[in-house]
N, CA, C and O atoms as CSV, one atom per row, in Angstrom:
chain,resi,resn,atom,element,x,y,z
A,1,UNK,N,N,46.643,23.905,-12.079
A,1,UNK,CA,C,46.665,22.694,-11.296
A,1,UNK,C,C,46.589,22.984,-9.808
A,1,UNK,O,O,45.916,22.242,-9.093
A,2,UNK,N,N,47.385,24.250,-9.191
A,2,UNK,CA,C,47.245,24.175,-7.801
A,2,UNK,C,C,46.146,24.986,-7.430
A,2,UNK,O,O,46.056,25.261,-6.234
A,3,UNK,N,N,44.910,25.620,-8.556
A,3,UNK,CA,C,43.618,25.748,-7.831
A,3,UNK,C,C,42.615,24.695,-7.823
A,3,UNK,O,O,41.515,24.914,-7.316
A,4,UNK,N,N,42.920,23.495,-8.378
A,4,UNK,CA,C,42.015,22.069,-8.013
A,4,UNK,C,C,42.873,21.795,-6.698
A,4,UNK,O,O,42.300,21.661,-5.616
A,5,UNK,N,N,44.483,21.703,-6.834
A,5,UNK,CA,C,44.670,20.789,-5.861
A,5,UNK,C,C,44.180,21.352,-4.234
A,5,UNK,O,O,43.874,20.787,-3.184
A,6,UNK,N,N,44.289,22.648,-4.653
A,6,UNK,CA,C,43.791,23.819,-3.366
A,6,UNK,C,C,41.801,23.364,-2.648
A,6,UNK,O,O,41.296,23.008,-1.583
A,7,UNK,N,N,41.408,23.642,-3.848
A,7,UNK,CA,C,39.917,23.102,-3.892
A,7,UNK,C,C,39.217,22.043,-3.062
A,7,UNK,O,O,38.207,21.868,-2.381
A,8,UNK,N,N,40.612,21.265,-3.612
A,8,UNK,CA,C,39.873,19.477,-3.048
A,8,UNK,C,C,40.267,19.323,-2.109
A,8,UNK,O,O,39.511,18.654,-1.404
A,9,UNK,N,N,41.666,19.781,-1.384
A,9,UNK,CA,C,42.164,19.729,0.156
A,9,UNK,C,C,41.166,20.629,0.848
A,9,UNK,O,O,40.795,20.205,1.942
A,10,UNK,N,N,40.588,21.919,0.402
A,10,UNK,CA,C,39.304,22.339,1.372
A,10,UNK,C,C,38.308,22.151,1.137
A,10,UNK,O,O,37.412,22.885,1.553
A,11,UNK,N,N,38.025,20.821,0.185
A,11,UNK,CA,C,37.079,20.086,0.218
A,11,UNK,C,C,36.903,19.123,1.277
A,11,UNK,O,O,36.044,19.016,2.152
A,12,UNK,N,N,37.841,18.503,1.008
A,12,UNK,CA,C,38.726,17.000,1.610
A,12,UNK,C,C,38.068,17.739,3.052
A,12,UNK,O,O,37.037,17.323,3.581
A,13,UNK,N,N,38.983,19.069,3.639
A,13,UNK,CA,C,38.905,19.575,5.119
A,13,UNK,C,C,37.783,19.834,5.841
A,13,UNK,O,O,37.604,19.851,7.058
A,14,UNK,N,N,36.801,20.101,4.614
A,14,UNK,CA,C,35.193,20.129,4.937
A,14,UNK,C,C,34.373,18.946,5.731
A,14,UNK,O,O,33.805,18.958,6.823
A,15,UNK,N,N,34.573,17.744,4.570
A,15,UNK,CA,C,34.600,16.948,5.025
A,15,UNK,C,C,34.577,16.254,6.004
A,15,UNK,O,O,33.764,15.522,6.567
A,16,UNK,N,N,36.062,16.731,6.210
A,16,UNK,CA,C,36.361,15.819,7.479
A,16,UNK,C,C,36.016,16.483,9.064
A,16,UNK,O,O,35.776,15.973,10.159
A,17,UNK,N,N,36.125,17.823,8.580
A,17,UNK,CA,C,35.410,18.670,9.921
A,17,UNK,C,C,33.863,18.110,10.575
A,17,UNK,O,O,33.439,17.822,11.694
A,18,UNK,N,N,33.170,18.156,8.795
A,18,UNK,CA,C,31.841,17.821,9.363
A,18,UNK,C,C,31.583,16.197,9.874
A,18,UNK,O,O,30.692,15.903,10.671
A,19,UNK,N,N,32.316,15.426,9.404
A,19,UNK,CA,C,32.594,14.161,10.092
A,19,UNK,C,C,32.307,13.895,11.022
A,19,UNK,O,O,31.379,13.294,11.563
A,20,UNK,N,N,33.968,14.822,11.496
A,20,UNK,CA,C,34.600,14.943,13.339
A,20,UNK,C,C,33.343,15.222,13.639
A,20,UNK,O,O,32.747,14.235,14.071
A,21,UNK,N,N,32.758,16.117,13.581
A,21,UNK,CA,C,31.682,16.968,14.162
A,21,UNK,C,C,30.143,15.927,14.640
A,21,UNK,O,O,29.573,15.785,15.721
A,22,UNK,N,N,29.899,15.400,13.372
A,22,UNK,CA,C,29.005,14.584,13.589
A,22,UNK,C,C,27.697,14.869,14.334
A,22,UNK,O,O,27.494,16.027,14.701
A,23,UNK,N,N,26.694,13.813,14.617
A,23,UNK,CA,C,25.754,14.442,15.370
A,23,UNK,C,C,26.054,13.894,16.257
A,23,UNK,O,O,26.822,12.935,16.190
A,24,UNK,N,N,25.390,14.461,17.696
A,24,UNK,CA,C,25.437,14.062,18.848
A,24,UNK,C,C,24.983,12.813,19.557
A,24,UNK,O,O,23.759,12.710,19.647
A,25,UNK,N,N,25.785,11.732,20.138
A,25,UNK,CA,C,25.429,10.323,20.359
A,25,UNK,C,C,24.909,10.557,21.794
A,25,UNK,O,O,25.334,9.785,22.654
A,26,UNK,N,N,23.925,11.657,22.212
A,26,UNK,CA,C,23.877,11.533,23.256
A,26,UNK,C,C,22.630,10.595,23.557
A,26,UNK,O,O,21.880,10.531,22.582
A,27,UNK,N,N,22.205,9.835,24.675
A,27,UNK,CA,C,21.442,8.720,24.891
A,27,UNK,C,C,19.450,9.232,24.411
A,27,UNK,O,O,19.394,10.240,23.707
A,28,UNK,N,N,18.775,8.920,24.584
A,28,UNK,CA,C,18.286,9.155,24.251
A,28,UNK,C,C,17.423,9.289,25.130
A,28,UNK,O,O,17.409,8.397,25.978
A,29,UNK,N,N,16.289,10.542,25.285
A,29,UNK,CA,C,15.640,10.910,26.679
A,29,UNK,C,C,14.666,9.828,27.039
A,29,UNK,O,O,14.449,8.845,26.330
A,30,UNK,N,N,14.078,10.086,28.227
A,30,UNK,CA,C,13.053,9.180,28.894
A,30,UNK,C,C,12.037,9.484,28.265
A,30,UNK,O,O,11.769,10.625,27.891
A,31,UNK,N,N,11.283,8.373,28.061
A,31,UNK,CA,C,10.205,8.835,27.574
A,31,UNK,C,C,8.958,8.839,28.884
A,31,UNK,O,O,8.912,8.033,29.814
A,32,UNK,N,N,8.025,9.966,28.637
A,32,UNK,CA,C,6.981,9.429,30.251
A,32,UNK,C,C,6.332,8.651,29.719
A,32,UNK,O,O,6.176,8.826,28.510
A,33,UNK,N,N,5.804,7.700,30.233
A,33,UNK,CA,C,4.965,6.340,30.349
A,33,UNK,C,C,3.409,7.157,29.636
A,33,UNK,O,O,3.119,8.240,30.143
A,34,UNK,N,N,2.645,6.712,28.706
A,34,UNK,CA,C,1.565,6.679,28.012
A,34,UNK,C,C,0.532,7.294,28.874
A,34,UNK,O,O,0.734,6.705,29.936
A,35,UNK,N,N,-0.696,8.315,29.133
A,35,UNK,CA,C,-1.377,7.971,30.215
A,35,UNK,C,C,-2.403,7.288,30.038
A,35,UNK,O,O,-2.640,6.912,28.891
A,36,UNK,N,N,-3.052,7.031,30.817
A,36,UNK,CA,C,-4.344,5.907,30.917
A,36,UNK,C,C,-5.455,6.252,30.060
A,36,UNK,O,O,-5.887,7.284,30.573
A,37,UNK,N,N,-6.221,5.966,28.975
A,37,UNK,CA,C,-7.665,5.785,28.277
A,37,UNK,C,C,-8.681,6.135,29.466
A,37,UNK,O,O,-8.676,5.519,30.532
A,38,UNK,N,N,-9.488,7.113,29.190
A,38,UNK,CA,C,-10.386,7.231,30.161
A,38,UNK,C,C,-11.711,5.598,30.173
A,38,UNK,O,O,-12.156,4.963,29.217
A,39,UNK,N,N,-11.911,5.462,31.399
A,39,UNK,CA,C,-12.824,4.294,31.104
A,39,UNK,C,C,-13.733,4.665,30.038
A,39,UNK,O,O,-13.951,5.787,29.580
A,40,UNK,N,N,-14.460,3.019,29.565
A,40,UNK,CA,C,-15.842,3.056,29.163
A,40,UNK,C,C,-16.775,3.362,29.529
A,40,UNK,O,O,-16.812,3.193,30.748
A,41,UNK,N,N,-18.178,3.997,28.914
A,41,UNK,CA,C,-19.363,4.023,29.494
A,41,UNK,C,C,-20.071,2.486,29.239
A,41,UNK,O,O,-19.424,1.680,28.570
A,42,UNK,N,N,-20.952,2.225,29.596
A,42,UNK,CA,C,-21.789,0.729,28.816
A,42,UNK,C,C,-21.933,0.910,27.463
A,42,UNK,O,O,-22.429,1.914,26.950
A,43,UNK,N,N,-21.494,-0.077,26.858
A,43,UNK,CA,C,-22.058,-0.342,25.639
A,43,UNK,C,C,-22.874,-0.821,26.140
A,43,UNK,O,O,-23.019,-1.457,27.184
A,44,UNK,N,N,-23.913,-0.272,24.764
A,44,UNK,CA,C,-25.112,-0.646,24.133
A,44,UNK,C,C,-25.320,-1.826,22.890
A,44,UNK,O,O,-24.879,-1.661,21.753
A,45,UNK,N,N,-26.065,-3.026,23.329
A,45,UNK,CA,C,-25.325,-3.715,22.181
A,45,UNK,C,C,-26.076,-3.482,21.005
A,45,UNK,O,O,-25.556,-4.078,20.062
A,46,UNK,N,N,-27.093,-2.852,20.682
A,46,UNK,CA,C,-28.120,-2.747,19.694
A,46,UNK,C,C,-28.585,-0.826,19.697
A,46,UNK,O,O,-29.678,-0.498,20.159
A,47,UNK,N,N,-28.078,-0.269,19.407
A,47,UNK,CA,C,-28.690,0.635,19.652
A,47,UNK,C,C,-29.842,1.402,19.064
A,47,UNK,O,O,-29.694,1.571,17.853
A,48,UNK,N,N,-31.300,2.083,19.717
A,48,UNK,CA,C,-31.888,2.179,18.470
A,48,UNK,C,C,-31.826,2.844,17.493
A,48,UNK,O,O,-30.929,3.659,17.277
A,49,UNK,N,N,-32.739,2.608,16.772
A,49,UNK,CA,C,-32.394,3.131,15.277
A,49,UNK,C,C,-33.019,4.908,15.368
A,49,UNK,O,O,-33.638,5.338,16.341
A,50,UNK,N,N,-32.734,5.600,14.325
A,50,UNK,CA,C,-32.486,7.062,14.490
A,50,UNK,C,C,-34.428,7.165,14.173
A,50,UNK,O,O,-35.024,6.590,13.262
A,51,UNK,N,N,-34.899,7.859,14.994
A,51,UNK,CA,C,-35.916,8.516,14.433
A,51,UNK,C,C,-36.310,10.022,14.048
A,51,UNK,O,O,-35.945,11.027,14.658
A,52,UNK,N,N,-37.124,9.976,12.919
A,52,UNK,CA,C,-36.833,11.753,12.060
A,52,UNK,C,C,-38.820,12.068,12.751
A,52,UNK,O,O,-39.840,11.410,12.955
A,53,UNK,N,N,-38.386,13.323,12.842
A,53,UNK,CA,C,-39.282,14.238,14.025
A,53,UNK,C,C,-40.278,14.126,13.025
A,53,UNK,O,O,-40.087,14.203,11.811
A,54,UNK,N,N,-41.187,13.968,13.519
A,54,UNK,CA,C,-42.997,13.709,12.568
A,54,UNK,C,C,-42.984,15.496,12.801
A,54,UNK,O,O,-42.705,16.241,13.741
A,55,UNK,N,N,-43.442,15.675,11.408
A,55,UNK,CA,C,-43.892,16.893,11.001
A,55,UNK,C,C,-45.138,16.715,10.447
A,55,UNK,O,O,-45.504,15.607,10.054
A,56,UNK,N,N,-45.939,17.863,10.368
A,56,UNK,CA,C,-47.182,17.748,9.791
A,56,UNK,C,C,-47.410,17.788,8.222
A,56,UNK,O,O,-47.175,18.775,7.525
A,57,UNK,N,N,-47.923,16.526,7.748
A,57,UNK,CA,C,-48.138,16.341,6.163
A,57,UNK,C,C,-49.662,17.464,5.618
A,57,UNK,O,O,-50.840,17.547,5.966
A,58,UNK,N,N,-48.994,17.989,4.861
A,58,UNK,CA,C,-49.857,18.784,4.075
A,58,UNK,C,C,-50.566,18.699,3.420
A,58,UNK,O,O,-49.931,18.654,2.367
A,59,UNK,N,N,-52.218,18.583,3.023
A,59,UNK,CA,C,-53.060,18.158,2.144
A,59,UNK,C,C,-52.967,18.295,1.083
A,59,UNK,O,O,-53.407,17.303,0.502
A,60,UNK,N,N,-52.541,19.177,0.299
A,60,UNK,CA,C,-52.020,19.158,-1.130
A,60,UNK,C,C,-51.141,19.997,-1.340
A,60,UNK,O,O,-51.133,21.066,-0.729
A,61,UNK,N,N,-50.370,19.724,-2.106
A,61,UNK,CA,C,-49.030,20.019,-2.645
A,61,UNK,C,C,-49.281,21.376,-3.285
A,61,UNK,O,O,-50.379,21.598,-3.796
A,62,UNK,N,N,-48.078,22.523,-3.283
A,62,UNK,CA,C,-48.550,23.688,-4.158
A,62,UNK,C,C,-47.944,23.695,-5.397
A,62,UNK,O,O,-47.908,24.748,-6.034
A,63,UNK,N,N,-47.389,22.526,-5.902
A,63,UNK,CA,C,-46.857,22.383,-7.215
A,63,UNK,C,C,-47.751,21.001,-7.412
A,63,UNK,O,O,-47.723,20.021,-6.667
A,64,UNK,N,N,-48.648,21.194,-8.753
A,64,UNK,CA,C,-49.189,20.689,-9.207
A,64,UNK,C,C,-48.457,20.004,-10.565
A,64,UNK,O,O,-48.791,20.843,-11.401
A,65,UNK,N,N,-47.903,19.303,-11.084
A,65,UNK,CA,C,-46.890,18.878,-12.228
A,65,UNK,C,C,-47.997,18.122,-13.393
A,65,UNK,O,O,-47.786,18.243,-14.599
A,66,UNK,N,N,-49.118,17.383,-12.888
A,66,UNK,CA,C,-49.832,16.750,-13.382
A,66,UNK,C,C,-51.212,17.763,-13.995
A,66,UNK,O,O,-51.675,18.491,-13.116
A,67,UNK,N,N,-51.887,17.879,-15.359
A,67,UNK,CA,C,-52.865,18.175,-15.894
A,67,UNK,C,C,-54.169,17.703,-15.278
A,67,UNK,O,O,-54.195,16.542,-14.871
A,68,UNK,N,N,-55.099,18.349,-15.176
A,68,UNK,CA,C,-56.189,17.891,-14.953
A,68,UNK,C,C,-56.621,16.340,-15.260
A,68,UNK,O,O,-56.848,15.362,-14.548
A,69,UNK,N,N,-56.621,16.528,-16.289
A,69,UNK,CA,C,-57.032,15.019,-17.648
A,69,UNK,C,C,-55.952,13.924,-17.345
A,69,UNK,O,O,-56.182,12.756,-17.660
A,70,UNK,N,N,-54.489,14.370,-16.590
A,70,UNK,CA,C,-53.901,13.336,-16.330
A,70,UNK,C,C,-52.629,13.166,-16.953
A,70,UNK,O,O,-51.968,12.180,-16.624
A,71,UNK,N,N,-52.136,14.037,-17.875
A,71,UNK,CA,C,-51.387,14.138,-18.634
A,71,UNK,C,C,-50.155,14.984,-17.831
A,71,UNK,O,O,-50.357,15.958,-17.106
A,72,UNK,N,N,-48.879,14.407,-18.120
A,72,UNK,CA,C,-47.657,15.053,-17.561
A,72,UNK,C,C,-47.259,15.647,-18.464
A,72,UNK,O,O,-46.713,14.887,-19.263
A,73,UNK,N,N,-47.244,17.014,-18.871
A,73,UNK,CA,C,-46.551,17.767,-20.016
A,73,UNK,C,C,-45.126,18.018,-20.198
A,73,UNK,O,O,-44.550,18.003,-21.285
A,74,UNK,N,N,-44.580,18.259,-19.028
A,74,UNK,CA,C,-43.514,18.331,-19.058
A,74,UNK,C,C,-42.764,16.693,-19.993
A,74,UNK,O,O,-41.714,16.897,-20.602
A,75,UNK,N,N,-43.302,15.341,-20.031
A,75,UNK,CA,C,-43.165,14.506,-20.195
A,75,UNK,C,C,-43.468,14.142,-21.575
A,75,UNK,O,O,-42.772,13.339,-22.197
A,76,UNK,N,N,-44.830,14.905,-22.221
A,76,UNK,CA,C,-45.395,15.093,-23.248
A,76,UNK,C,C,-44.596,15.831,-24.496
A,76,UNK,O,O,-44.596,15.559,-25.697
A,77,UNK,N,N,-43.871,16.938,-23.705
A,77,UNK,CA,C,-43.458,17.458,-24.373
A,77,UNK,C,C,-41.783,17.269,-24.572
A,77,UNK,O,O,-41.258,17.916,-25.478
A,78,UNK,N,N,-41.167,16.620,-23.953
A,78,UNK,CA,C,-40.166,15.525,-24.216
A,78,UNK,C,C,-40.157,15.244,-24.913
A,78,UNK,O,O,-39.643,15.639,-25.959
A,79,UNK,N,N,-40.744,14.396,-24.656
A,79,UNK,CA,C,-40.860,12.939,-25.943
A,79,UNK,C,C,-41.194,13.543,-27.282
A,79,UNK,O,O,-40.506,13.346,-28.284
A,80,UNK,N,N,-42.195,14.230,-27.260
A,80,UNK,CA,C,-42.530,15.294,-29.108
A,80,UNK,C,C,-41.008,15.754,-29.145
A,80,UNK,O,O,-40.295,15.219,-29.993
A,81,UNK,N,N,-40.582,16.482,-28.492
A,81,UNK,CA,C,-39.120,17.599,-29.190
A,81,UNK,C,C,-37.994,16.114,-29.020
A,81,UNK,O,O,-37.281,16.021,-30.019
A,82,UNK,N,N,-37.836,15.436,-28.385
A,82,UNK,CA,C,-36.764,14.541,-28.307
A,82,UNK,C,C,-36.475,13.212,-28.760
A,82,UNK,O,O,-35.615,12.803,-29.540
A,83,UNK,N,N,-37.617,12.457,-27.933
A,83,UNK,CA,C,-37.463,11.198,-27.778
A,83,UNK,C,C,-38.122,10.693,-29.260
A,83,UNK,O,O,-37.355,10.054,-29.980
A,84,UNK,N,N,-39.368,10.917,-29.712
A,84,UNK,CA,C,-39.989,10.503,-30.927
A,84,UNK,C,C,-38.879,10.808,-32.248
A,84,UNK,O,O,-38.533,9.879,-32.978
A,85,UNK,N,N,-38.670,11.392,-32.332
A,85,UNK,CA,C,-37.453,11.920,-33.848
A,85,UNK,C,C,-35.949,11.137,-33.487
A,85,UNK,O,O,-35.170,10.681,-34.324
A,86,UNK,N,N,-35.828,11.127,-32.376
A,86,UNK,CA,C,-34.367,10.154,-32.084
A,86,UNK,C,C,-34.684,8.403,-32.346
A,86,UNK,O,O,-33.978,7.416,-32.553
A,87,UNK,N,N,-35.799,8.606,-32.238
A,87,UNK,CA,C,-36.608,7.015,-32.384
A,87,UNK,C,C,-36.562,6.803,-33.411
A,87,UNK,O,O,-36.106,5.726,-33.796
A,88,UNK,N,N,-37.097,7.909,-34.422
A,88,UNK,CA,C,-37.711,7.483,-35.258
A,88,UNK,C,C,-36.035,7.565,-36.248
A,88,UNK,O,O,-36.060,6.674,-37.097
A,89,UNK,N,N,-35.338,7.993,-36.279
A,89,UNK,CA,C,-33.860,8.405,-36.757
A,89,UNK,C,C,-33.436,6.830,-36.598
A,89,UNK,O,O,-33.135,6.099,-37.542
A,90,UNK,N,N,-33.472,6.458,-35.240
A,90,UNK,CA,C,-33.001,4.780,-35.081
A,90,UNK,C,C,-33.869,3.913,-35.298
A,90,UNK,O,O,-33.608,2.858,-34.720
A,91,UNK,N,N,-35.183,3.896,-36.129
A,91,UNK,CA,C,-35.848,3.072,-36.656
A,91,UNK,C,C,-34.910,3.085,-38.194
A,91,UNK,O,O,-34.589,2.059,-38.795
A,92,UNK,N,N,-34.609,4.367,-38.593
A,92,UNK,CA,C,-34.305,4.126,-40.027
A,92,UNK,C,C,-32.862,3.855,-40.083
A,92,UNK,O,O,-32.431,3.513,-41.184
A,93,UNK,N,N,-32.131,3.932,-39.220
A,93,UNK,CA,C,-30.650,3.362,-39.091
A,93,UNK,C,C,-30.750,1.641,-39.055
A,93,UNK,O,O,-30.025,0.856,-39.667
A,94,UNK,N,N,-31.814,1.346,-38.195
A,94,UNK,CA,C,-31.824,0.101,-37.713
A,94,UNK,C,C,-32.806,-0.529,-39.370
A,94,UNK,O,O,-32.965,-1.744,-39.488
A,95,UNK,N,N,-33.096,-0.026,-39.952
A,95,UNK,CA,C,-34.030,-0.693,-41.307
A,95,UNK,C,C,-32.927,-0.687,-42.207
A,95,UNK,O,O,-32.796,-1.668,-42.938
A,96,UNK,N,N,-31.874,0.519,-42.301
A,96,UNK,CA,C,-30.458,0.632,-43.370
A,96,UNK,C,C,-30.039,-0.422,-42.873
A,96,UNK,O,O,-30.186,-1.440,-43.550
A,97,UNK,N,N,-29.402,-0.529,-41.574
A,97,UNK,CA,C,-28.249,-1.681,-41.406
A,97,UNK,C,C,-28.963,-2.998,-41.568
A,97,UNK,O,O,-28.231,-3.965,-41.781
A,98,UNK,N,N,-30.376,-3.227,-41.499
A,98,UNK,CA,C,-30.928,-4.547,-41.832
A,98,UNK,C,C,-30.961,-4.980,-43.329
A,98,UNK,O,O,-30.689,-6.149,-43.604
A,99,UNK,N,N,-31.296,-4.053,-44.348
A,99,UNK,CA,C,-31.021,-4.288,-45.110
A,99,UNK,C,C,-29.595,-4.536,-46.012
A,99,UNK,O,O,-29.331,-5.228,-46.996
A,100,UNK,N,N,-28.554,-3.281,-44.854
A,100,UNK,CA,C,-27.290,-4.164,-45.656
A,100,UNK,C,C,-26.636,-5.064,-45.266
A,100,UNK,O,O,-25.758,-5.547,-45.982
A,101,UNK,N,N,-26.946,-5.613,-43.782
A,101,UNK,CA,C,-26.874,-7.203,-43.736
A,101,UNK,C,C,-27.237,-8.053,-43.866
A,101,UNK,O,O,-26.584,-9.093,-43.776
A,102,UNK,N,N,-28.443,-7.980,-44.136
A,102,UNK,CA,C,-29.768,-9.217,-44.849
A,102,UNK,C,C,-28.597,-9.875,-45.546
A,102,UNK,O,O,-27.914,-10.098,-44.546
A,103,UNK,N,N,-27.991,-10.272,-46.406
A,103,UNK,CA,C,-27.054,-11.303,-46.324
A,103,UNK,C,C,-26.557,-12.268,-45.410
A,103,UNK,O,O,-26.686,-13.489,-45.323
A,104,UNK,N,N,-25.795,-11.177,-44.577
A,104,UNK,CA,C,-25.444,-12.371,-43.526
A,104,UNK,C,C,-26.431,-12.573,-42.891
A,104,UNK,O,O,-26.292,-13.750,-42.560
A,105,UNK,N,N,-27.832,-12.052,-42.271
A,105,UNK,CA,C,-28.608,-12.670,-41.381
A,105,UNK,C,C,-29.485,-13.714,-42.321
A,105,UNK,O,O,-30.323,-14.493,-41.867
A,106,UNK,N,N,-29.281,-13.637,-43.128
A,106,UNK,CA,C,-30.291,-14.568,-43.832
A,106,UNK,C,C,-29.011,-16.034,-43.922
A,106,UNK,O,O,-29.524,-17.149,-44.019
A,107,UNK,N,N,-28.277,-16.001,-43.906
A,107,UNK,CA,C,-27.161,-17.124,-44.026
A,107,UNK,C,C,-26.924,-17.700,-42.526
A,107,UNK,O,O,-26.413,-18.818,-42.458
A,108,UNK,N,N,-27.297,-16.941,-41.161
A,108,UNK,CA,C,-27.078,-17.440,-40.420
A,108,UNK,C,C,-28.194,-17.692,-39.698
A,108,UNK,O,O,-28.098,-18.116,-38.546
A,109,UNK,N,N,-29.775,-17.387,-40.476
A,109,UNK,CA,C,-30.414,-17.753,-39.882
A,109,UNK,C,C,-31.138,-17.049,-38.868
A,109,UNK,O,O,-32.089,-17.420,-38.180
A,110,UNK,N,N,-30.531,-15.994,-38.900
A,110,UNK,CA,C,-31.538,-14.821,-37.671
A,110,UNK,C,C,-31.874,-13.403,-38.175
A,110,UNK,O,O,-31.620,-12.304,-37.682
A,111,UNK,N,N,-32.774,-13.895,-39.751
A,111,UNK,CA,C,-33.732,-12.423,-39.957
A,111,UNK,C,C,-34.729,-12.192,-39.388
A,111,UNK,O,O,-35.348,-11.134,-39.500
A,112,UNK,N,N,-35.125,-13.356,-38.522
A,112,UNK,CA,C,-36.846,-13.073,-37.718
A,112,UNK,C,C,-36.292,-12.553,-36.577
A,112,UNK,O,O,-37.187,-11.959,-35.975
A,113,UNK,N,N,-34.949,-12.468,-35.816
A,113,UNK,CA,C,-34.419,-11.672,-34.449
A,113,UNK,C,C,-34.832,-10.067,-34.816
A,113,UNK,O,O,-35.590,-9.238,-34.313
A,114,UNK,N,N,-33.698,-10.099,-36.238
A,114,UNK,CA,C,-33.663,-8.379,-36.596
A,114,UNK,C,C,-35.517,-8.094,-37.278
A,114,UNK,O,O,-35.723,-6.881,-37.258
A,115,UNK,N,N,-36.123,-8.470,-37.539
A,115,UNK,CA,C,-37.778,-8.118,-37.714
A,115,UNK,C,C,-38.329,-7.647,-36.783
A,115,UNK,O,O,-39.011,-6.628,-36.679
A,116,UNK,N,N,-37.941,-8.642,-35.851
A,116,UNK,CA,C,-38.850,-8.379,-34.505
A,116,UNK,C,C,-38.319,-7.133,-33.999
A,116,UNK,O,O,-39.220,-6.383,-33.624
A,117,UNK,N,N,-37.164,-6.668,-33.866
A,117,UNK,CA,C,-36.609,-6.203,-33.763
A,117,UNK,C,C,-36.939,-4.352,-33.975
A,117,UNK,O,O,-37.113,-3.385,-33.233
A,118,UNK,N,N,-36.908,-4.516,-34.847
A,118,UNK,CA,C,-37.478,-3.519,-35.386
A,118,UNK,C,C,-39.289,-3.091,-35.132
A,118,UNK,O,O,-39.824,-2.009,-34.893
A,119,UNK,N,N,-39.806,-4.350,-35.297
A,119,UNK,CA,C,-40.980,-4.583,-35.578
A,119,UNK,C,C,-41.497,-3.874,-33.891
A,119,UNK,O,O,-42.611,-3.391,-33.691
A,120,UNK,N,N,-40.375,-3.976,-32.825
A,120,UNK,CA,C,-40.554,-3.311,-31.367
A,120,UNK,C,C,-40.464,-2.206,-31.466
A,120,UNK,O,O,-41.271,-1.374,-31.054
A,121,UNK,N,N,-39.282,-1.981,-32.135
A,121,UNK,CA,C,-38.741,-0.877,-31.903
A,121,UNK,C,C,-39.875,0.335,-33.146
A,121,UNK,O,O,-39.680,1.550,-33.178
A,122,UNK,N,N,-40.514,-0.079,-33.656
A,122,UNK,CA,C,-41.382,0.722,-34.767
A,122,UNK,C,C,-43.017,0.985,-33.542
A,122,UNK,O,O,-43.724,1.993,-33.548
A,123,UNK,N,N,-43.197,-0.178,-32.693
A,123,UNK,CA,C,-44.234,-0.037,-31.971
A,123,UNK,C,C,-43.840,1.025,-31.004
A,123,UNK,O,O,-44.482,2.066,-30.863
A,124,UNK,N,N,-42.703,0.707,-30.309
A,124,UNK,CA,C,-41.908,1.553,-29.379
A,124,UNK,C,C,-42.497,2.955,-29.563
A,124,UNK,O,O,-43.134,3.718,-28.837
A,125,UNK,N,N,-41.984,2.998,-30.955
A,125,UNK,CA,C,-41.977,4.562,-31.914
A,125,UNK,C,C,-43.608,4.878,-32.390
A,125,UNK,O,O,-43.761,6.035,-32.779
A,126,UNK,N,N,-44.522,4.242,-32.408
A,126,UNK,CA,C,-45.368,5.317,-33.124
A,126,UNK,C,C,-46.766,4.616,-31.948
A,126,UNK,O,O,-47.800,5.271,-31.820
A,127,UNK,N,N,-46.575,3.215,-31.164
A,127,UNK,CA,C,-47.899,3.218,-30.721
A,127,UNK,C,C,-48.004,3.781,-29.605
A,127,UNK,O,O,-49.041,4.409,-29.392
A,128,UNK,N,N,-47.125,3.732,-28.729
A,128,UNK,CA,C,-46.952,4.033,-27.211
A,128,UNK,C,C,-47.805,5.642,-27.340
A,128,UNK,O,O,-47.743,6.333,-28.357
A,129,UNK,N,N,-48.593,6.033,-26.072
A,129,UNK,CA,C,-49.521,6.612,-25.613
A,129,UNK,C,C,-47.954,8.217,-25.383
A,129,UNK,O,O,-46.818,7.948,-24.991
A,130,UNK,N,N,-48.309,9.325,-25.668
A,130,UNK,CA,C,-47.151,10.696,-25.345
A,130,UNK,C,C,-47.292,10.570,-23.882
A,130,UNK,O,O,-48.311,10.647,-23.196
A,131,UNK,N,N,-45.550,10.275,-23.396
A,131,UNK,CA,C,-45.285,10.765,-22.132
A,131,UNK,C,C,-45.220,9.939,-21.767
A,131,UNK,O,O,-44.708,10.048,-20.653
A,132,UNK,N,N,-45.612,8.197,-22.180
A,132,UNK,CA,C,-45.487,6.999,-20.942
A,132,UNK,C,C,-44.428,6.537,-21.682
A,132,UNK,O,O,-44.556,6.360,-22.893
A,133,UNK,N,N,-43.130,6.264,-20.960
A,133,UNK,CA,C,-41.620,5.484,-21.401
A,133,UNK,C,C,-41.646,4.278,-20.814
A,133,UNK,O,O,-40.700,3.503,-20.954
């Protein structure tokens, strides 16, 4: 018992030292006065707009991207490895899910939406010219 009661009286004494002690109420310094913003120059009320330094345009380009005949291959060959088989994958998703809702679209009346539908999306897929999206 008399090492709490010991404890808390030089607790208690801590305390109250740092109390007494406190911080200092001394006033608080002058502050110097702000100094002055250097003046303005004139505004401008419109100013003009930025112009980019004319350089000399070059008669033809040394990357050629386009085929003789007109054909973009890089574009050509897209569409063969990618775009045509992903098409054609969602032509036959889009013909499954028509047929297993043909129920309800036929009850509500909009099997000529999903035809057409398809009926785009099949042109999409096999008429369109390689390379034009």
């Amino acid at each position: 018992m008399q090492r709490h009661a010991v404890a808390r009286a030089l607790i208690a004494a801590l305390i109250g030292a740092l109390a007494a002690a406190g911080p200092a109420r001394a006033a608080p310094p002058e502050l110097a006065p702000a100094p002055e913003p250097p003046p303005l120059g004139p505004v401008v009320p419109n100013p003009p707009p930025y112009e980019y330094p004319a350089y000399p345009v070059k008669a033809e380009s040394t990357v050629d991207w386009y085929a003789p005949d007109g054909w973009h291959y890089p574009a050509v060959v897209g569409d063969v490895i990618f775009v045509r088989p992903l098409m054609f994958a969602g032509l036959i998703g889009g013909g499954a899910l028509f047929v297993a809702l043909l129920p309800v679209s036929a009850a509500t009346c909009t099997t000529h939406e999903w035809i057409d539908t398809l009926r785009d999306q099949a042109a999409f897929t096999f008429e369109r010219p390689l390379g034009a999206f």
